[in-house]
C-alpha positions as CSV (number, residue, x, y, z in Angstrom):
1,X,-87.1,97.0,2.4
2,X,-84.3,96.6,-0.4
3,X,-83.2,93.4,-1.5
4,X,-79.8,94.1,0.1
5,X,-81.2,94.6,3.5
6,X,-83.2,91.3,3.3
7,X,-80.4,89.5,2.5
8,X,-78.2,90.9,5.2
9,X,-80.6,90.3,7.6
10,X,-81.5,86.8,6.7
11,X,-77.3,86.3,6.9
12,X,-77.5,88.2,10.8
13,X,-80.6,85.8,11.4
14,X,-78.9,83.0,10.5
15,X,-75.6,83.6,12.0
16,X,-77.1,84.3,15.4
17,X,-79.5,81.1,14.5
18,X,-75.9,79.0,14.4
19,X,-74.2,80.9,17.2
20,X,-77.5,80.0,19.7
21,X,-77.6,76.7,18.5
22,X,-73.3,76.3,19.4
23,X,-74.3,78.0,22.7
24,X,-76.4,75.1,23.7
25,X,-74.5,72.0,22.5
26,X,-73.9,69.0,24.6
27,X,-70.8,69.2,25.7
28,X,-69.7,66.9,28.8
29,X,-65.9,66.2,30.9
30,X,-63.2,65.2,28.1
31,X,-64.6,66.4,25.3
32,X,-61.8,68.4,23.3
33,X,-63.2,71.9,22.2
34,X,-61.4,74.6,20.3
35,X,-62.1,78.4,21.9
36,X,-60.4,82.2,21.0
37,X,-58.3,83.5,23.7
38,X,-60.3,86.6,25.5
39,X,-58.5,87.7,28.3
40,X,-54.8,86.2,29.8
41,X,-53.3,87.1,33.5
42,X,-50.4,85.5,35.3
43,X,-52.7,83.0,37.0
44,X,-55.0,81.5,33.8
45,X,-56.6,82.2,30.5
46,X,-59.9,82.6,29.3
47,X,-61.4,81.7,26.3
48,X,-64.6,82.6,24.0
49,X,-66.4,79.0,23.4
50,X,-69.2,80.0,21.2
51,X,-71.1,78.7,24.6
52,X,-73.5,80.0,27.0
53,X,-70.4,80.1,29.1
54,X,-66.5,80.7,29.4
55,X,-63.6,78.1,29.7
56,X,-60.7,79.0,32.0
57,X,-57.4,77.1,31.9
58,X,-55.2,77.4,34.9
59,X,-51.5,78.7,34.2
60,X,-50.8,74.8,35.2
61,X,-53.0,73.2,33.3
62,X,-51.4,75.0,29.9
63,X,-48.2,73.6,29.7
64,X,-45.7,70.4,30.9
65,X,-43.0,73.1,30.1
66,X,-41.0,74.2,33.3
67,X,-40.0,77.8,32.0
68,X,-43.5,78.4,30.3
69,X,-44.5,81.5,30.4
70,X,-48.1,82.4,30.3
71,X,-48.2,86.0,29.2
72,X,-45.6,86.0,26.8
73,X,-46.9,82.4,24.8
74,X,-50.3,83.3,25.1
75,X,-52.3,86.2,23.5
76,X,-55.5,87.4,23.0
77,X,-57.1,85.9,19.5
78,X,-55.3,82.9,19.7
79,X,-57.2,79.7,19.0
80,X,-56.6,76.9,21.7
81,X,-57.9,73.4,21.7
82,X,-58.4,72.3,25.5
83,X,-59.9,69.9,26.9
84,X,-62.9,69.8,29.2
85,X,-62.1,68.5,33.0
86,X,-64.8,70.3,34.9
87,X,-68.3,71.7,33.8
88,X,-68.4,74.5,36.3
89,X,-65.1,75.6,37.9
90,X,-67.3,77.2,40.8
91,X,-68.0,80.5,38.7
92,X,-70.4,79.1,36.3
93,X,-67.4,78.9,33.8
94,X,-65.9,75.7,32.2
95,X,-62.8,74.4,34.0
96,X,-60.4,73.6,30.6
97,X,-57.0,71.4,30.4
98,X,-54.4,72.4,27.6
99,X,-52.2,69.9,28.7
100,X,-54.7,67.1,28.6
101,X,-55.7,68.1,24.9
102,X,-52.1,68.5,23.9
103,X,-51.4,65.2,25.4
104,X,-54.1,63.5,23.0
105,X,-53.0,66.1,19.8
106,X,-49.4,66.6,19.8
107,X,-48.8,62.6,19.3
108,X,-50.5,63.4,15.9
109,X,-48.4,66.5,14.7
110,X,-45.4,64.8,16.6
111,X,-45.9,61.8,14.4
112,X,-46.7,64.0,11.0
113,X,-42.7,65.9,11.8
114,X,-41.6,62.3,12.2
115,X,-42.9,61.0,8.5
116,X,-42.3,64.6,6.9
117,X,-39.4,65.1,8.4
118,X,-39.4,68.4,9.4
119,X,-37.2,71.1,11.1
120,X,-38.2,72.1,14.0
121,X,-37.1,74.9,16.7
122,X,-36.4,74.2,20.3
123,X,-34.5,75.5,23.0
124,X,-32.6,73.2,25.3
125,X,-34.0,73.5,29.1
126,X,-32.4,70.6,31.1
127,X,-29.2,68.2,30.9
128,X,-29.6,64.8,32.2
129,X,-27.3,61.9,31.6
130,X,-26.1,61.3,28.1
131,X,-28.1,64.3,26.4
132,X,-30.5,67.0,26.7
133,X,-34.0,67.8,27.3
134,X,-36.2,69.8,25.4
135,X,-40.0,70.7,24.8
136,X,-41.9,70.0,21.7
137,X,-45.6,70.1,21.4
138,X,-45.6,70.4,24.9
139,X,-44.1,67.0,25.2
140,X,-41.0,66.5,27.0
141,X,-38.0,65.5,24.2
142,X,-34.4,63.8,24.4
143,X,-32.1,64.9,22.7
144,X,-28.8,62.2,23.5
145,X,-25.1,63.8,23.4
146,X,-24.8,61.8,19.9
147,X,-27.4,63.7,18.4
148,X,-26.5,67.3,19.1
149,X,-23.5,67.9,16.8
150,X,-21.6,65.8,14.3
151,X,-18.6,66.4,16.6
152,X,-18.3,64.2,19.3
153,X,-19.8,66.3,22.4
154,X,-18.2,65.3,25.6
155,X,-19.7,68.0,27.7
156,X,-23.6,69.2,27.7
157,X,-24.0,72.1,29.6
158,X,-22.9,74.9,27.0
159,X,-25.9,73.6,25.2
160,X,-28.2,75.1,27.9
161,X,-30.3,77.3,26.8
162,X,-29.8,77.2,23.1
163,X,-32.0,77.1,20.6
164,X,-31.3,74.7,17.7
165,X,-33.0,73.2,15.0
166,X,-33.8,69.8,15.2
167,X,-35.5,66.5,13.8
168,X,-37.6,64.1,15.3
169,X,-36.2,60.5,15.3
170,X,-39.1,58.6,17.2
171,X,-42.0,59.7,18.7
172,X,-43.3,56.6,20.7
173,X,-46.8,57.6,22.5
174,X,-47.7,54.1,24.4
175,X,-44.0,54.4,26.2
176,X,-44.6,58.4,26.5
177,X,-40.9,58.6,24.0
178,X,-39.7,61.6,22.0
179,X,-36.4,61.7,20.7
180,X,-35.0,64.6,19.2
181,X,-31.7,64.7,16.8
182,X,-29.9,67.8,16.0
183,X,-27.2,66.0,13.8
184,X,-29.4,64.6,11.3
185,X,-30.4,67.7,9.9
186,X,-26.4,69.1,9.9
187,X,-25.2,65.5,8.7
188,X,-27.7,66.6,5.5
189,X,-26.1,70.1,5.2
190,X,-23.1,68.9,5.3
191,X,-23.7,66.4,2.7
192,X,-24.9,68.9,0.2
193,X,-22.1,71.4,0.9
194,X,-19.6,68.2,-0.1
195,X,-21.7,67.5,-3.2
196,X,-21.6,70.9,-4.1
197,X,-17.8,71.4,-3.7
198,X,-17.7,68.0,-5.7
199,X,-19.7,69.9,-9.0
200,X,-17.3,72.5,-8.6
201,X,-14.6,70.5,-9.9
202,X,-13.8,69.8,-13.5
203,X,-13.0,66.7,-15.4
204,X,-9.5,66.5,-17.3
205,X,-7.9,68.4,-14.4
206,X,-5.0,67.5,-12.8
207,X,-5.1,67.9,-9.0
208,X,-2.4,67.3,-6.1
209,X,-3.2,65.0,-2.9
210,X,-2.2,62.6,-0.6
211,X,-2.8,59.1,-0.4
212,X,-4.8,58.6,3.0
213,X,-5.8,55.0,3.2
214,X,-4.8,51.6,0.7
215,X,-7.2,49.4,-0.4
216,X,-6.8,46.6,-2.4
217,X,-8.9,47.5,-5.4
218,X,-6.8,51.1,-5.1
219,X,-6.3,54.5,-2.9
220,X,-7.8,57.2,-1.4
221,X,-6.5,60.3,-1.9
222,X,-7.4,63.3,-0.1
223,X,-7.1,66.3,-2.4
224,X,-8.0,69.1,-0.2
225,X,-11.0,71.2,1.3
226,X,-13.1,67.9,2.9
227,X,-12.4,65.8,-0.6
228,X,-11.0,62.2,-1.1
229,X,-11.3,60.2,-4.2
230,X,-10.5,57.2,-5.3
231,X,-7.4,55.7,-7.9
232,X,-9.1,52.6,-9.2
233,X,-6.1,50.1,-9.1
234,X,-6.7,49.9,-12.8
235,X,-5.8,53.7,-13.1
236,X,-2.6,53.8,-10.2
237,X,0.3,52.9,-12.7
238,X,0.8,51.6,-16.5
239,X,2.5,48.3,-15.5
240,X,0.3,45.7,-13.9
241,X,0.1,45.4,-9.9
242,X,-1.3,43.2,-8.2
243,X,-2.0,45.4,-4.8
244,X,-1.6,49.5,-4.8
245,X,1.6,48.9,-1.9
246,X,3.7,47.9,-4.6
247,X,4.0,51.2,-5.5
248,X,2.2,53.4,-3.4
249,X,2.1,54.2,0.8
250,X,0.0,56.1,2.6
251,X,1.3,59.5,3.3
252,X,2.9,59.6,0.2
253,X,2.1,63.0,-2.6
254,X,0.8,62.1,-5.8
255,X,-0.9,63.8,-8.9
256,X,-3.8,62.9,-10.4
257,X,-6.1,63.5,-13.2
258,X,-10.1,64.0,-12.4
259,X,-11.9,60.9,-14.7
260,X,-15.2,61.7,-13.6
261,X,-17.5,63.0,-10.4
262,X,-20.6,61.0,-11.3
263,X,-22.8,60.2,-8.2
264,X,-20.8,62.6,-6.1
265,X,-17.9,60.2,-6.1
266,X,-14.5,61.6,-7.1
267,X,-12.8,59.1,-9.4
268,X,-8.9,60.0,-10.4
269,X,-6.4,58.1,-12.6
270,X,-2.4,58.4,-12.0
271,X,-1.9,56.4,-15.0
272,X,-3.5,58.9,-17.6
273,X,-0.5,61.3,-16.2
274,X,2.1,58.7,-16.7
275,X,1.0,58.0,-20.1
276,X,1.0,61.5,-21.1
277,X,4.5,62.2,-20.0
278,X,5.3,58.9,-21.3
279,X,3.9,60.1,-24.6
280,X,5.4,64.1,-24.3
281,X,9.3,62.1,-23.4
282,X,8.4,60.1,-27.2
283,X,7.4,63.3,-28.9
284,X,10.0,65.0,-27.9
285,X,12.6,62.4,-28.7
286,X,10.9,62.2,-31.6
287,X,11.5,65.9,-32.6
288,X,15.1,65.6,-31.3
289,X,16.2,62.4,-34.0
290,X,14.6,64.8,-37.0
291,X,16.4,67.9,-35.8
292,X,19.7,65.6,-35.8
293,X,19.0,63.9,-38.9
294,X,18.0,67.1,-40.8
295,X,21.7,68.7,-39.6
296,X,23.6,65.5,-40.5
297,X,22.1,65.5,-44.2
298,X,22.8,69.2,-44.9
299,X,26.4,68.7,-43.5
300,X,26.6,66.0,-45.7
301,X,25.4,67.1,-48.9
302,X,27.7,70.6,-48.4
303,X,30.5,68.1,-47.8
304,X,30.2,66.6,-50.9
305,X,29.5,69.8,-53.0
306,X,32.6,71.4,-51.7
307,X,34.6,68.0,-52.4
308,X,33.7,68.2,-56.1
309,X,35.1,71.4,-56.4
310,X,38.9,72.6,-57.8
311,X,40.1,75.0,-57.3
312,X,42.9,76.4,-59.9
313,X,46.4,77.0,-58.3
């Protein structure tokens, strides 16, 4: 015999060794086992245990889930955990529990998408007062009418049915609570869809808005496409005020030059402008006195070259 063969067949010896040894555990009522879906019908599901004998789940013994559907969530090759509720369901097979197991697991993974806080899939299968109910885990969620949309949602029942990404917000197993947001995860896309409009904008350049709210260290104004930001008091006019209504109201257009968008807050200055055209008017008045005084001295010094002059008769 090659040393090939010997070694495969001390790996086949072994393996069956391991597999006899599985076969003829201990195993008694509650114990959570993990088996490999064999066979599904309409009515249960049977699984491979690595045991002298099967382990059948009952279609209502799978899942809490109203609309679940055995044939079309369950397939052969899938790996269950299930929990042990009767050691011989009359036919010398294991009576399992999904439900039972997935009541003592899910807390866990429910608990892990709470701290990690992870996006998750679910469609919407009842509406009860103030929200939505949907299954995660296998455990019944709420989702309330304040967390489905950063609107304000008056009316629940075109939610029915959907499938919407979601959050969870607490996940409470001694009081049997699961709650489910929807808005936290669009609150976050909206947030980086604002920043990212915010990076878009430059510094130095002058933008047109109008003022939507006074406060007394300055105003907000709103510039367009979901953006507001603020004219420091400091930065609303080049004489000194003592509160932004002396010379502002809200409503009112303005123009602005962008100071700065650092930490994703817009800051503007209507006194920059001022002082620029403040300094453009002085420039230009500037110019205008050296154009005037360049004319008068030529017209004076021709004057007086022409006055020296006779002229014989």
């Amino acid at each position: 015999m090659s040393e090939e063969t010997t070694v495969k067949a001390t790996e086949s010896m072994n393996d069956y060794k391991n597999e006899l040894e599985a076969s003829f555990r201990k195993l008694s009522e509650g114990d959570i086992i993990t088996g490999t879906v064999i066979a599904v019908t309409e009515e249960d599901v049977t699984l491979d245990l690595k045991y002298y004998t099967s382990g059948i789940i009952k279609a209502e013994e799978i899942s809490a889930d109203p609309d679940f559907n055995l044939p079309e969530s369950i397939h052969v090759g899938d790996v269950m955990q299930t929990t042990i509720i009767r050691m011989d369901d009359g036919e010398g097979n294991l009576l399992l529990s999904g439900k039972e197991a997935n009541d003592i697991l899910a807390w866990d993974k429910l608990n892990k998408y709470l701290e990690e806080e992870t996006n998750l899939k679910v469609r919407v299968k009842g509406i009860v007062p103030s929200g939505v109910i949907a299954y995660l885990e296998g455990i019944r969620g709420f989702i309330p009418a304040s967390h489905l949309s950063l609107d304000y949602v008056e009316d629940c029942n075109p939610w029915l049915g959907k499938d919407i990404l979601v959050r969870v917000i607490t996940a409470d197993k001694s009081k049997n609570k699961l709650v489910l947001s929807a808005k936290a995860i669009e609150r976050e896309k909206a947030e980086e869809e604002h920043n990212h409009r915010i990076s878009m904008l430059t510094p130095g350049s002058v933008v047109e808005g109008t003022v939507e709210s006074l406060m007394p260290y300055g105003a907000f104004v709103n510039i367009g496409n979901g953006l507001s930001g603020l004219v420091h008091i400091s930065q609303i006019s080049t004489r000194r005020i003592k509160n932004p209504k002396e010379v502002l109201q809200t409503g009112q257009k303005v123009k602005a030059k962008i100071l700065n968008t650092n930490d994703n807050k817009i800051s503007l200055s209507m006194r920059v402008l001022e002082e620029e055209m403040i300094d453009t008017e002085a420039e230009e008045a500037s110019k205008s006195v050296e154009a005037y005084s360049s004319h008068e001295s030529a017209s004076t010094s021709l004057g007086s070259l022409l006055a020296n002059i006779k002229l014989d008769n």
